[in-house]
N, C-alpha and C positions, 0 to 999 in steps of 0.2 A: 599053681598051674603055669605052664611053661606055655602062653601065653600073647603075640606080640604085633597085633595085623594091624597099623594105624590107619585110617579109613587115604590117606595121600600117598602114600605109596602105590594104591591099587589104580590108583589112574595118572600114572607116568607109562608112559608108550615108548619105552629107550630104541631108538633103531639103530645107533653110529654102534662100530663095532669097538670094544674096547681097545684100549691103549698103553698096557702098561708099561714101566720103565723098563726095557731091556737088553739097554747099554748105557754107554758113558753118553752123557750129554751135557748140553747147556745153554743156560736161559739168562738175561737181565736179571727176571724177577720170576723165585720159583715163590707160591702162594700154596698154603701144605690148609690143607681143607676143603673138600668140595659139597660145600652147604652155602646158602645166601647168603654168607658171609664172604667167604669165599668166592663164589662167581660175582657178587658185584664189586667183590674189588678187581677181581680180572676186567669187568665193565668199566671201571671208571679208569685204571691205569691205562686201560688202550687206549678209551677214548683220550684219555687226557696227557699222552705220554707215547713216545716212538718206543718203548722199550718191547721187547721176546718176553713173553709171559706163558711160563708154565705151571697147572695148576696138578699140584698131585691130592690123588684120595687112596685114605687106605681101602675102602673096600669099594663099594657106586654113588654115585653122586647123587646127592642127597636122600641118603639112606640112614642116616645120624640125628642128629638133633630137631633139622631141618624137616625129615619126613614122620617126627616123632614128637610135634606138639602138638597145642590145641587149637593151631591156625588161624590164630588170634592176633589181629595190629592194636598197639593202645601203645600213646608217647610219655609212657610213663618212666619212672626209674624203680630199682626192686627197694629204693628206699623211698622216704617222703622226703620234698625237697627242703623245705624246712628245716629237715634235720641235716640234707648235704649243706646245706647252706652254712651250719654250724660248721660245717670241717673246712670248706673252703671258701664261704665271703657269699654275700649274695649276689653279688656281682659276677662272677664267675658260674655261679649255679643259673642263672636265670639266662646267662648266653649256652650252659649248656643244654638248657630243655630246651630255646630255643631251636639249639642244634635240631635236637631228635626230632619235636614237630616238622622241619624241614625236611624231614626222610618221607612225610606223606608226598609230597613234589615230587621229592627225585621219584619213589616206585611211581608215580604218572607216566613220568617223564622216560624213565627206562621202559615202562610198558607201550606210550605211541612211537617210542623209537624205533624198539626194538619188533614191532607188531604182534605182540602175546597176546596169547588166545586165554589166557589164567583167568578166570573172573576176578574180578575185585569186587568187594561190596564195604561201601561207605556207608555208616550212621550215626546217628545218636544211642549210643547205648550208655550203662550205668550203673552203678554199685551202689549197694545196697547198705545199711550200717545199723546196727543194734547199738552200738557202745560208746559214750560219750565222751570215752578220751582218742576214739580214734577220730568222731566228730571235729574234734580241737584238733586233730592234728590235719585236717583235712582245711579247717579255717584259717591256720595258720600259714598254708599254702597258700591259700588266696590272698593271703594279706600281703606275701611275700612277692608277687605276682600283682596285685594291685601296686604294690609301691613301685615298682618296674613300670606300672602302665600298659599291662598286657594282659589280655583276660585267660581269667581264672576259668575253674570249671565250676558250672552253678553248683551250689548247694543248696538242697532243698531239706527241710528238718519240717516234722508233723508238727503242727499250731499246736494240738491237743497236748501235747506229750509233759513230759518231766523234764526231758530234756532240753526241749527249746528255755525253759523257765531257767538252767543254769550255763547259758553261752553268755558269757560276761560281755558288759554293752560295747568294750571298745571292741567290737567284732562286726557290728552292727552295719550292714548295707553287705557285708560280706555273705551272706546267706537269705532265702527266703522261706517264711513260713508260708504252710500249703496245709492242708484237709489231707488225714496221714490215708485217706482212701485213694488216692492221687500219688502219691510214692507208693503205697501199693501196687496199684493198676502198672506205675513205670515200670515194679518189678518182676512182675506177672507173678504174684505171691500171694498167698490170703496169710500169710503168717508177721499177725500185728506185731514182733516184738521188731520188725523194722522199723527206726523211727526215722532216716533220713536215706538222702539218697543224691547222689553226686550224677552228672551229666557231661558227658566229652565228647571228644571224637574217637568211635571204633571202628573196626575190620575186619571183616575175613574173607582169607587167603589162601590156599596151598600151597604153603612155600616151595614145597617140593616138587611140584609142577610149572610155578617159576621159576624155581631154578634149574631143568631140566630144557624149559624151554628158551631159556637166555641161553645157556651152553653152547645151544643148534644155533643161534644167531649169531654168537660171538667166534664159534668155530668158524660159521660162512663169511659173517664182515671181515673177519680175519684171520685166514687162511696162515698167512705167510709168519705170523709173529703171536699166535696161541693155538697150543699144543693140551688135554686133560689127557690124566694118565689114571685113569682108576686101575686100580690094585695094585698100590703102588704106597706100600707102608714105609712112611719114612723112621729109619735106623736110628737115623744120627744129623745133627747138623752141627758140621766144623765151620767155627766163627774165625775169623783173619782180620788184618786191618784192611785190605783189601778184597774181600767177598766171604764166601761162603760155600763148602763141598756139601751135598746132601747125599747122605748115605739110602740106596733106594734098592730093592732086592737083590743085594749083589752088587749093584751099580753104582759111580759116580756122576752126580750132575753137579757141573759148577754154575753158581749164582755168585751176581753183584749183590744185590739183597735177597732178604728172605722173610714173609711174612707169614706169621702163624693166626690161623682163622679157624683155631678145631675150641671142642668145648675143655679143652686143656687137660682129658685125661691119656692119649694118645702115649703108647710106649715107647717112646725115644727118648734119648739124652744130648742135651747141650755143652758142647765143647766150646770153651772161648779163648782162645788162644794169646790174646793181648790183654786182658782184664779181668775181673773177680771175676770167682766165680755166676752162672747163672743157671745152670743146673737145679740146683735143689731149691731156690729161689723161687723158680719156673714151678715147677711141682707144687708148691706150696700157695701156689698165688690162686690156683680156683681151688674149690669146695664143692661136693658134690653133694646133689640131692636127686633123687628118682621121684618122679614124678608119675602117676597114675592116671589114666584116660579112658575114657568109656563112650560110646555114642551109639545109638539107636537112631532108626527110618520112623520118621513122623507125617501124615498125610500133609501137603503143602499148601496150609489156609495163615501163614501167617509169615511176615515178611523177617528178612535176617536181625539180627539182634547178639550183643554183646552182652550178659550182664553179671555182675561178679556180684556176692554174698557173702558180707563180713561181720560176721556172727562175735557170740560171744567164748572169749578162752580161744583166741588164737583161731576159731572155727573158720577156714577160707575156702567156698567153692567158686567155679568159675564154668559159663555155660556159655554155649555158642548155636546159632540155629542159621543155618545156611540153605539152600538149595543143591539136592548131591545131585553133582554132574555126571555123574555114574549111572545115575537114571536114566535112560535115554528119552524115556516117559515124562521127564521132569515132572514127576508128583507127587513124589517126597522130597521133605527138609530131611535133614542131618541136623542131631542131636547135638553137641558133645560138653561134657561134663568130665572136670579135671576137681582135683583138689586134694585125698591123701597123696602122703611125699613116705619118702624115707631118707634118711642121709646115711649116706655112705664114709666111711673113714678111712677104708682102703680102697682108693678109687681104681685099683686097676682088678677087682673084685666084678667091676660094671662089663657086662657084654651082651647087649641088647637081644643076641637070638637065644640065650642062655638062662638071662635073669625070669626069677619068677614072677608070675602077678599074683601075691596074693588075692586068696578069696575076700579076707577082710576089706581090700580095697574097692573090690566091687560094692560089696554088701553097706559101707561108707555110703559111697555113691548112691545106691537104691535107698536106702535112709534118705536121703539129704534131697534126691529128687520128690519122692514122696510127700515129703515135710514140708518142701518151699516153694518147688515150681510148679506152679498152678495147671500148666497146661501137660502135665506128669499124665502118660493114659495108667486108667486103672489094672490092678491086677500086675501079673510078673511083666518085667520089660524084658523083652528079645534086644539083649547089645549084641548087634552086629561086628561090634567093633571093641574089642579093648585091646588098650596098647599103655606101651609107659614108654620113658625118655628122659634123657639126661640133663640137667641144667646146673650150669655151671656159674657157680656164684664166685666173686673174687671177694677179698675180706669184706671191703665196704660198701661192697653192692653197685660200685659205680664199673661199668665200661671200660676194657684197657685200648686205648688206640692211639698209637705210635709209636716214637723207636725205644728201643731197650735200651737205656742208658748205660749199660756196663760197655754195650756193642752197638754200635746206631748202625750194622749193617741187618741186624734183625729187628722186623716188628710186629707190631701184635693189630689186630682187631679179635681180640673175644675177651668173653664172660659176659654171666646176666643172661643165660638162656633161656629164663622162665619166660619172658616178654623182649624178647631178642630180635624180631623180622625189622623194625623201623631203625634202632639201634646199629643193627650191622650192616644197612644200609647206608644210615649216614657214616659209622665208621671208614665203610668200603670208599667212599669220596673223601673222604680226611687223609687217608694213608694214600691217597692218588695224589692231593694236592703235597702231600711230602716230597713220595717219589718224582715229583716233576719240578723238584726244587721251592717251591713255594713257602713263602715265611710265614707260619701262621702264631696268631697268640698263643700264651700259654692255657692252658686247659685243663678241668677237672678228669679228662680222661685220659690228660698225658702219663704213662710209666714212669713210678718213682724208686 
């Protein structure tokens, strides 16, 4: 079924009249992505930087990645850290999550600045776990996180179980046993084969109405030195030692830099005129996975909630209940419920008004609500809402953000779209403090 209405797109209000490129121009810094990745680095370079910022999109602004997930904040990485920890030092790993936790500030901080009307909603939400090697690897976190001196996220594992009986004692203060009725009730499940259940800080957001609404402020604060150009497919980018031509419908814009913020399947090629190549390099650096989305109108008796479902054999859902502001009634929550994928091998195969939603993906979904979330209403569910989306993984799951070492007039904030809004936030302030000269240490997310 052809498919593709994500419930965040239906409540952006675009009134500025488009912009695309059409003529030669030029900017300091052209930014080729207009997703929250994207506008908050346009946010953070102005603010933090006299530079001309222009930001192109090939189609509308936040009409991609950004208005096509599960609207979900959580400061996690798409790996466990424990295991980044294995490739890069704990040391490094444990200033990176710090990073990402620090992105809940900055969207504060960009939202009283900026005066956004986006709701944000803060809680405790939390994942669920059947299996006891992903338990260990959850303990292993905290352990890693304890020896830093910086808190973990609780782990809670059922008294009764099997499981608490084989977490070997040096783990011990790291986790607490509870009545597995009690990680139930966290997970609004009656399905015992949960035996634990992890607790953090989550979110939800419509990125895409944040980001729609920063545009409008960042257009007004700064008239004179940013410029968005939707429909405005970038060709080509010719790398130099001294700047950058972006090939733009027909058009040349010249940049001193150029930063790429898309989820890296985007049809252009990279020219770099003084070093290796980075072309096929570039291409090969994310991996694609389509992602499946669904959400239903729920009467509104119960407050917002994060909670992910990590079952047995790879089994991962992930559920979100908000308040839809679509309502004017306010008297429905919003569902939504993510978790079959597909991966892609030809990624330029992906074009979101095109691609199909399987029916199995729904039918998934209806299994998995029924099964485990308790507050499932009975009989068929009316989703109002299915969508899918693209998320872009780089080999090791970590974040690219900085300059391209073949070329340091080109740089990157993307990949890791699955749980991406916190991340490319704090990206977006990394790549500000570059372009403003700033020396920063080296980093698990720097380009290698």
């Amino acid at each position: 079924m052809n498919i593709n209405n994500p419930p965040w797109i239906t409540e952006l209000k675009q009134t500025r009249p488009l912009d695309p490129i059409a003529a030669h121009t030029e900017a300091d810094i052209v930014i080729v992505g207009g997703g929250i990745a994207g506008i908050s680095t346009a946010y953070f370079v102005l603010k933090y930087t006299s530079h001309k910022v222009l930001l192109l999109e090939a189609t509308k602004l936040a009409h991609g990645a950004t208005g096509h997930n599960a609207g979900q904040l959580v400061s996690y990485f798409e790996r466990q850290i424990s295991q980044i920890a294995e490739e890069f030092g704990d040391k490094k790993t444990i200033e990176a999550h710090e990073h990402i936790v620090s992105a809940w500030r900055l969207i504060e901080d960009i939202m009283a600045e900026a005066k956004l009307e986006t709701p944000l909603y803060q809680f405790t939400g939390y994942a669920g776990m059947t299996d006891f090697d992903e338990i260990m690897l959850h303990l292993k976190n905290n352990r890693l996180t304890a020896s830093a001196h910086i808190p973990g996220e609780p782990l809670m594992v059922a008294e009764e179980s099997e499981v608490a009986k084989r977490i070997p004692k040096e783990y011990a203060g790291l986790y607490s046993l509870v009545p597995q009725k009690d990680i139930l009730a966290l997970l609004e499940t009656e399905d015992i084969s949960y035996v634990a259940a992890l607790s953090g800080r989550k979110g939800c957001m419509n990125s895409a109405l944040f980001t729609e609404e920063l545009a409008g402020y960042l257009l007004n604060q700064y008239s004179g030195r940013f410029r968005i150009s939707e429909d405005s497919p970038m060709d080509e980018v010719i790398l130099s030692s001294s700047g950058a031509h972006v090939k733009v419908n027909g058009n040349d814009v010249k940049a001193k830099r150029v930063v790429l913020c898309t989820n890296g399947f985007e049809r252009f090629t990279i020219t770099n005129h003084v070093g290796a190549d980075i072309d096929a390099h570039f291409h090969h650096t994310v991996q694609g996975t389509v992602g499946y989305m669904a959400g239903y109108l729920d009467d509104r008796d119960k407050s917002p909630t994060a909670v992910s479902y990590l079952g047995d054999k790879d089994v991962y859902f992930y559920l979100t209940r908000r308040p839809f502001e679509s309502e004017k009634n306010e008297k429905h929550n919003l569902i939504c419920v993510g978790g079959p994928e597909t991966m892609i091998e030809d990624t330029s195969a992906y074009r979101k008004d095109e691609y199909l939603y399987p029916e199995e993906a729904i039918e998934e979904i209806d299994r998995f609500l029924h099964a485990t979330y308790a507050a499932t209403p009975e009989g068929k569910i009316d989703y109002k809402y299915r969508w899918h989306g693209l998320m872009g993984y780089t080999p090791n799951k970590v974040r690219l953000i900085g300059e391209e070492p073949r070329n340091r007039t080109l740089l990157y904030n993307l990949g890791c779209n699955g749980i991406g809004i916190l991340p490319s936030v704090y990206g977006a302030k990394r790549i500000a403090q570059i372009l403003s000269g700033e020396k920063l240490e080296a980093s698990i997310f720097d380009p290698r």
